[in-house]
C-alpha positions as CSV (number, residue, x, y, z in Angstrom):
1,X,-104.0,96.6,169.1
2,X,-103.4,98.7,166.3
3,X,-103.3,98.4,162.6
4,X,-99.7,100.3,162.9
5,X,-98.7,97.8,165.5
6,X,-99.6,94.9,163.7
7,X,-98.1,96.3,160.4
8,X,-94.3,97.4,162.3
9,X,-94.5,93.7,163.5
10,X,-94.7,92.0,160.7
11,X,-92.4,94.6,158.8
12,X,-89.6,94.0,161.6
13,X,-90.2,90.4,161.7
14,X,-91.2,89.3,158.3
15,X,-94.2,87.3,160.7
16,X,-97.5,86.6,159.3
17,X,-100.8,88.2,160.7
18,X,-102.3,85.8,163.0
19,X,-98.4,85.5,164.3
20,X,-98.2,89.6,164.7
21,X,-101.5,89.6,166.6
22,X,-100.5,86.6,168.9
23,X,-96.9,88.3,169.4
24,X,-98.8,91.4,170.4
25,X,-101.6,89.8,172.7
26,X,-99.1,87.7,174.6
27,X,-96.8,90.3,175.7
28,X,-99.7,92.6,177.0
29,X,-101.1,89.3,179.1
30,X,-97.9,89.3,180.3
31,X,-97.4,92.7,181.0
32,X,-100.5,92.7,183.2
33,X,-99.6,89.4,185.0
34,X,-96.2,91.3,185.6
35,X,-98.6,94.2,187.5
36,X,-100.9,92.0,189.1
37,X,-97.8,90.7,191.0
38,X,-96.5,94.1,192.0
39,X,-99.7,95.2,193.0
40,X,-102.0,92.0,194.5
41,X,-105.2,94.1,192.8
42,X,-107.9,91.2,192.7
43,X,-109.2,93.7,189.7
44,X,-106.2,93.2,187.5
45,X,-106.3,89.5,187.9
46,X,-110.0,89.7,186.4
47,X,-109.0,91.3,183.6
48,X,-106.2,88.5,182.5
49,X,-109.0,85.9,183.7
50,X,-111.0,87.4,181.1
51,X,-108.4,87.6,178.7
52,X,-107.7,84.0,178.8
53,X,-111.1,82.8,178.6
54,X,-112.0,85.2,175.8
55,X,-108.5,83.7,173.7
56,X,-110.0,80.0,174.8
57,X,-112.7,81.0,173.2
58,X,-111.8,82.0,169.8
């Protein structure tokens, strides 16, 4: 994620920081769910297990 994303978000929005970055996070979690299902590639669903656990974490 990007400063420039992060930035545009909260321009077009008028959203704070921690929203931009969660806006930004989610829709990439999702976009890889949304491949994982296309595909079935056990490595994809790794990474969004990691994903989650690492936001869990923080």
């Amino acid at each position: 994620m990007t400063t420039k994303e992060i930035r545009d978000r909260r321009e077009h929005k008028g959203i704070g920081l921690q929203d931009a970055k969660a806006e930004i996070l989610h829709e990439r979690l999702i976009a890889k769910i949304q491949a994982f299902d296309r595909t079935g590639d056990r490595k994809q669903l790794t990474e969004i297990l990691f994903d989650l656990a690492d936001r869990k974490g923080k």
